[in-house]
N, C-alpha and C positions, 0 to 999 in steps of 0.2 A: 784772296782774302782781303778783305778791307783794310785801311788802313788804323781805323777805331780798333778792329780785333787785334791789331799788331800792339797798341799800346795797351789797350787790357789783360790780353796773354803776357806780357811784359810782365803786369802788376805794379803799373803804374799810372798816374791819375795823368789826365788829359793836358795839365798844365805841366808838369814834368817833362812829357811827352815835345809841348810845343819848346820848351828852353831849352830841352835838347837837339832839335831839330833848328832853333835860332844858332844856339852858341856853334852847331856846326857849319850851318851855313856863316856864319862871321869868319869862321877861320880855315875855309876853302876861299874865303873873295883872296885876288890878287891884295900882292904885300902893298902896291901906292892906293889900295882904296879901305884896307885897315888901319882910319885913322883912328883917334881917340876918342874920338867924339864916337863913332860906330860901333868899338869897341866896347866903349864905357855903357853902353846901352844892356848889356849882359848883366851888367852889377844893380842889385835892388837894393832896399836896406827896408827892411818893417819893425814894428814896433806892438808891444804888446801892453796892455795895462788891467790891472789886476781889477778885479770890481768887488764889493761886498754891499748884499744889501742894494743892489740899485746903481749904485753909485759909485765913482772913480777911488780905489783905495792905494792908488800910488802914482806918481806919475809914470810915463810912457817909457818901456824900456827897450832897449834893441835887442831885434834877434840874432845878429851875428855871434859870432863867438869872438872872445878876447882873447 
């Protein structure tokens, strides 16, 4: 089986896919080569912003959760 079929049969999108497959390999490396810098590479932050008509109707908001 491929390894495409493994994430589709999964029921999840290819991006999912590869951040799972990052965030585990981060936390298999040896503990002297999990620095913060390495680590911190797992955390994204995006932003969404509403449109009406064309055009920006809010500024940019985060998708995290509070």
């Amino acid at each position: 089986m491929s390894s495409s079929a493994v994430w589709r049969k999964a029921g999840i999108t290819y991006s999912a896919y590869l951040s799972i497959a990052a965030r585990t390999l981060r936390a298999a490396l040896k503990p002297e080569l999990q620095t913060a810098t390495v680590m911190a590479r797992s955390h994204t932050d995006a932003y969404f912003t509403k449109y009406k008509d064309g055009a920006p109707a809010s500024e940019p908001e985060s998708l995290q959760k509070k």
